[in-house]
C-alpha positions as protocol buffer text, in pm:
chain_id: "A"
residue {
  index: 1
  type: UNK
  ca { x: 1453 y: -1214 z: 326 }
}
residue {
  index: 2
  type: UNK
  ca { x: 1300 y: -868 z: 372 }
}
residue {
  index: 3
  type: UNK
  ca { x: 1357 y: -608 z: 147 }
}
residue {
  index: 4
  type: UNK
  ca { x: 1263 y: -245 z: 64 }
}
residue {
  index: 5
  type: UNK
  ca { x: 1197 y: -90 z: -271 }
}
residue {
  index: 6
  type: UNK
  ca { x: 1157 y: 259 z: -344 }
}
residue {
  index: 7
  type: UNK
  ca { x: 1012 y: 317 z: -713 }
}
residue {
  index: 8
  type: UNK
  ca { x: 929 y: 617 z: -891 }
}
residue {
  index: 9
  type: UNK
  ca { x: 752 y: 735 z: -1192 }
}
residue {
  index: 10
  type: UNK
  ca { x: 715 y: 1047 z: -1397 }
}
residue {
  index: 11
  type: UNK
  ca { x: 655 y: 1144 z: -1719 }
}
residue {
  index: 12
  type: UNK
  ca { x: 725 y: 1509 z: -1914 }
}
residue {
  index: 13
  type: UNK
  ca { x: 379 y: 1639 z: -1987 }
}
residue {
  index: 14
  type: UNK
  ca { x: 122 y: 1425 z: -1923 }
}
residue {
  index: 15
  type: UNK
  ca { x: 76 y: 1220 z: -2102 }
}
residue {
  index: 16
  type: UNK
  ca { x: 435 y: 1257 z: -2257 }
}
residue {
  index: 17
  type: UNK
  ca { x: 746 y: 1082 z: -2272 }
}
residue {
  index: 18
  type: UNK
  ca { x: 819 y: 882 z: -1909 }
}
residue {
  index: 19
  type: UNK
  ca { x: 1048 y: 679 z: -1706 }
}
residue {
  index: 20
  type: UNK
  ca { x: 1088 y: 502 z: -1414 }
}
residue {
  index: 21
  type: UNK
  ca { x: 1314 y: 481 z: -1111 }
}
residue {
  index: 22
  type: UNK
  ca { x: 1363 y: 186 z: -911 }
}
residue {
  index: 23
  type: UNK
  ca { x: 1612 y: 109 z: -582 }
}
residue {
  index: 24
  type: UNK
  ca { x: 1603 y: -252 z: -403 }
}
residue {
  index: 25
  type: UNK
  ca { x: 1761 y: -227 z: -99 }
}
residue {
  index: 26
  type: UNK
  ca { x: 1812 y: -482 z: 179 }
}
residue {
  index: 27
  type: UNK
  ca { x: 1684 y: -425 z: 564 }
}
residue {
  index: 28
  type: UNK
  ca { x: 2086 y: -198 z: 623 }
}
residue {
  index: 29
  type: UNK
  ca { x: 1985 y: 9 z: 316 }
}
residue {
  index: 30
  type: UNK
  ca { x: 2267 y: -114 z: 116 }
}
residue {
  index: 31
  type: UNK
  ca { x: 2158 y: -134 z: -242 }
}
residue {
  index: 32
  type: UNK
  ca { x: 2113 y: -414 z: -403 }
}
residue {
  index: 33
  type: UNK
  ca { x: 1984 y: -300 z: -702 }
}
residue {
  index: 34
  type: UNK
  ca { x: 1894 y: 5 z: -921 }
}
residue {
  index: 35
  type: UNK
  ca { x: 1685 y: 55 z: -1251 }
}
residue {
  index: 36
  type: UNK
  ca { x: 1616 y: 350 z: -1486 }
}
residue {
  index: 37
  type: UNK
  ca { x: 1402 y: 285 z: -1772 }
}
residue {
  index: 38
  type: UNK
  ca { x: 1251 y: 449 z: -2038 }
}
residue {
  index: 39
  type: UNK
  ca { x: 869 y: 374 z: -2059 }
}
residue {
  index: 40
  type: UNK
  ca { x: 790 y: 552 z: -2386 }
}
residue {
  index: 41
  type: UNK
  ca { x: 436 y: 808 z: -2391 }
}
residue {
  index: 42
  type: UNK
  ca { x: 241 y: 758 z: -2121 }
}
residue {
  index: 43
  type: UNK
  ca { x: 87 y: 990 z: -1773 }
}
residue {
  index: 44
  type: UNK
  ca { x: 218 y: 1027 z: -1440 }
}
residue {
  index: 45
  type: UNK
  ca { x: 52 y: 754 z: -1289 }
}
residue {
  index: 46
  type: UNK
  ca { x: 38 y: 518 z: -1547 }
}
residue {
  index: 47
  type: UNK
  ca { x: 453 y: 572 z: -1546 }
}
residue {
  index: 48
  type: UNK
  ca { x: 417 y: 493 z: -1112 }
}
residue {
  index: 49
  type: UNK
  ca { x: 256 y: 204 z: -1132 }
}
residue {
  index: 50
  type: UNK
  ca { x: 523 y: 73 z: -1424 }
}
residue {
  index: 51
  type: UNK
  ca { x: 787 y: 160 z: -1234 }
}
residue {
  index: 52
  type: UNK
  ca { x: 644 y: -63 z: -931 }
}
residue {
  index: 53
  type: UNK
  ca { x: 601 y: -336 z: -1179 }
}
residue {
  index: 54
  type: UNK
  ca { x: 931 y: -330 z: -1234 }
}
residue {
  index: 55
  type: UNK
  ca { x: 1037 y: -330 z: -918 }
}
residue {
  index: 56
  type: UNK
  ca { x: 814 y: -602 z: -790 }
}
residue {
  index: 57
  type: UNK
  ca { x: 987 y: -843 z: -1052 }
}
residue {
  index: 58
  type: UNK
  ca { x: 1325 y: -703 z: -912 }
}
residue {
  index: 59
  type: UNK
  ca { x: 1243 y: -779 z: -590 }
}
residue {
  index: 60
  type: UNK
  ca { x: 1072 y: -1137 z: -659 }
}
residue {
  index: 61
  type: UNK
  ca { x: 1398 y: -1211 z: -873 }
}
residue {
  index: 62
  type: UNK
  ca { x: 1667 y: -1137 z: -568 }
}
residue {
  index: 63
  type: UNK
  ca { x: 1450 y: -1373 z: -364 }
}
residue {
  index: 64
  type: UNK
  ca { x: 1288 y: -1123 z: -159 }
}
residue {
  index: 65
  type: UNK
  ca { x: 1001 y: -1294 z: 93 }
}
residue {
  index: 66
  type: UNK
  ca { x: 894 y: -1004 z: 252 }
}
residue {
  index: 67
  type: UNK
  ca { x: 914 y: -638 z: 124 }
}
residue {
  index: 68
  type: UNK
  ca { x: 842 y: -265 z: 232 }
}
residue {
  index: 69
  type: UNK
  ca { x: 773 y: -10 z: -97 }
}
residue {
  index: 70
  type: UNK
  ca { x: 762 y: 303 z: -38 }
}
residue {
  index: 71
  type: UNK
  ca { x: 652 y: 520 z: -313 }
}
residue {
  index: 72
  type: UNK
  ca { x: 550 y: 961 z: -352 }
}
residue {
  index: 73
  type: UNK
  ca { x: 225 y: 874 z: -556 }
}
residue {
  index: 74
  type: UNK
  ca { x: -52 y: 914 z: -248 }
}
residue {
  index: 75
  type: UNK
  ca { x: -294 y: 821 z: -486 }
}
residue {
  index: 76
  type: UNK
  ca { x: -122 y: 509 z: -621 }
}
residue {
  index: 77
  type: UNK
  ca { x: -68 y: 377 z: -276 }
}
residue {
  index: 78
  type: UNK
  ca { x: -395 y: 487 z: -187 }
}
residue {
  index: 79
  type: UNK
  ca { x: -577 y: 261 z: -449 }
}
residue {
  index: 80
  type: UNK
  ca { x: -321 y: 5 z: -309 }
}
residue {
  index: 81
  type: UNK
  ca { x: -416 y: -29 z: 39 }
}
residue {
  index: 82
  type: UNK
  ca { x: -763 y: -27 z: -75 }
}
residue {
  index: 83
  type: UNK
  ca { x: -854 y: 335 z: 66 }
}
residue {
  index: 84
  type: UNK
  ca { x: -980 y: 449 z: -264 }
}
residue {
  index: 85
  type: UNK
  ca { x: -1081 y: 247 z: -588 }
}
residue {
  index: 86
  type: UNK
  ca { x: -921 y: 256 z: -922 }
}
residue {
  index: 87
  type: UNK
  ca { x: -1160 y: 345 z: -1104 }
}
residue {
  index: 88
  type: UNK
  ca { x: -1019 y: 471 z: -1461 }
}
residue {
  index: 89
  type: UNK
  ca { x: -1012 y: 142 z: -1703 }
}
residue {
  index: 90
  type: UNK
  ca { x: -660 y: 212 z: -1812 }
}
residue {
  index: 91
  type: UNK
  ca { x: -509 y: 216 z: -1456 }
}
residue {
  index: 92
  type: UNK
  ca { x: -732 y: -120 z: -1415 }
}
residue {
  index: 93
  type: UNK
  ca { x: -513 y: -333 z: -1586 }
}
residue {
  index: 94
  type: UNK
  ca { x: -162 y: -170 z: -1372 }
}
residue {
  index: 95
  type: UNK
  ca { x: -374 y: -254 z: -1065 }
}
residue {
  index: 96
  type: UNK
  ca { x: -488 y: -587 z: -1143 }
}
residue {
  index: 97
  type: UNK
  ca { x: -53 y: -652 z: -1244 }
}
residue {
  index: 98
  type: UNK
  ca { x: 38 y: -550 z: -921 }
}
residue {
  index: 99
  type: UNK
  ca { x: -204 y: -736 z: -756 }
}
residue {
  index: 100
  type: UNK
  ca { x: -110 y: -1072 z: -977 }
}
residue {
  index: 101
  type: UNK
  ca { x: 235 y: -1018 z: -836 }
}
residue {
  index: 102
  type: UNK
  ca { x: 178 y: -1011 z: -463 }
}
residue {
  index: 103
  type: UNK
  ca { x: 168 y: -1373 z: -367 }
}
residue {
  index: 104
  type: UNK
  ca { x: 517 y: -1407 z: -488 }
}
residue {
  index: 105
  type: UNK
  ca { x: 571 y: -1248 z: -156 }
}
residue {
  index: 106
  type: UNK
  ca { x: 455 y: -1342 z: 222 }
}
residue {
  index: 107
  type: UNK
  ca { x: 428 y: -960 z: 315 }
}
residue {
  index: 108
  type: UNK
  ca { x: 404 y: -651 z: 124 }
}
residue {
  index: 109
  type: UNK
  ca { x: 348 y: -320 z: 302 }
}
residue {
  index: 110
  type: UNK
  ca { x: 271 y: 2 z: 57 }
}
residue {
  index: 111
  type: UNK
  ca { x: 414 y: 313 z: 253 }
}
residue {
  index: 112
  type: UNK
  ca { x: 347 y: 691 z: 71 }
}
residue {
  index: 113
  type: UNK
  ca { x: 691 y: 904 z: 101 }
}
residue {
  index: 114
  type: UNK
  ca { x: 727 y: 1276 z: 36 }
}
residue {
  index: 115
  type: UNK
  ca { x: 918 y: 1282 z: -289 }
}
residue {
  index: 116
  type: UNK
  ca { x: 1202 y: 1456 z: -38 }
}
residue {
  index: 117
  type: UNK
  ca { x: 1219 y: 1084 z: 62 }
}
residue {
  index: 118
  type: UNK
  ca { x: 1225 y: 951 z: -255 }
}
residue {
  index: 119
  type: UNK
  ca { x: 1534 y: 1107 z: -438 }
}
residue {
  index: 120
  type: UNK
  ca { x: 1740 y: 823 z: -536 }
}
residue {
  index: 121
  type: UNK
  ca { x: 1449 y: 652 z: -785 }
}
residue {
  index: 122
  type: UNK
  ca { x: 1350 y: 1019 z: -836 }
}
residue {
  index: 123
  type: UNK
  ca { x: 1713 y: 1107 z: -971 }
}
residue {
  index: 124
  type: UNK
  ca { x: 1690 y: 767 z: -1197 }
}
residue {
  index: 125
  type: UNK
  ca { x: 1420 y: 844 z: -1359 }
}
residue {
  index: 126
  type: UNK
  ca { x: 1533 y: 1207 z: -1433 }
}
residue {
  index: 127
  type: UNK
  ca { x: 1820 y: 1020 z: -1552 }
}
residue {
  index: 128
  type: UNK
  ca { x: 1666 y: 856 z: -1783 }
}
residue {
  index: 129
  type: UNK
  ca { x: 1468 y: 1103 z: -1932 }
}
residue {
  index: 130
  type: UNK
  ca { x: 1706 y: 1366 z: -1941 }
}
residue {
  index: 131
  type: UNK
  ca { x: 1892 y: 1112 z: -2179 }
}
residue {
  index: 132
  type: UNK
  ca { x: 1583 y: 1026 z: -2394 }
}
residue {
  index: 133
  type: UNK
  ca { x: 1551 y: 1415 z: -2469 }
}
């Protein structure tokens, strides 16, 4: 079954307190499932590629063969598709995660989004840190 995910993460400062945002939607759009969740002190990207953690067990655990993320960090999906390297040893290990959970999956596409496009795991995270403060 293909899927889409849309994930999102941000953090307040940088680093600073963080969240992510995560919507699993099926090939209509309808949503299948949706995630806010506080990630404690860390940057900007460390919070993106969390959040797409998250979402990649989400969409592994509602059976999802084939799946489309789309995501506003250029440079996350960047490093992703293999256009640039990751090359700070703390974003390493996120990487290498990501990577570990791809064959769970026959296809995985990595699509960057203006965050105009991205509101719904944008709002989630807001959500959640508007909560934490």
């Amino acid at each position: 079954m293909k899927m889409i995910l849309h994930t999102d993460g941000g953090a307040r400062g940088n680093p600073g307190p963080s969240g992510a945002g995560v919507v699993l939607s099926d090939e209509k759009k309808n949503v299948i499932k949706e995630l806010g969740s506080y990630l404690g002190v860390c940057t900007n990207n460390e919070a993106e590629y969390r959040a797409l953690i998250l979402g990649l067990d989400a969409a592994q655990g509602a059976g999802a063969s084939k799946l489309d993320v789309y995501m506003d960090s250029e440079l996350i999906v960047k490093q992703l598709n293999g256009e640039y390297k990751v090359k700070k040893h703390n974003m390493q290990k996120y990487y290498k995660e990501v990577q570990s959970h791809l064959p769970a999956f026959e296809d995985v596409t990595f699509t960057h989004i203006k965050r105009e496009k991205n509101t719904h795991a944008d709002k989630l995270v807001n959500e959640v840190l508007d909560a934490v403060n």
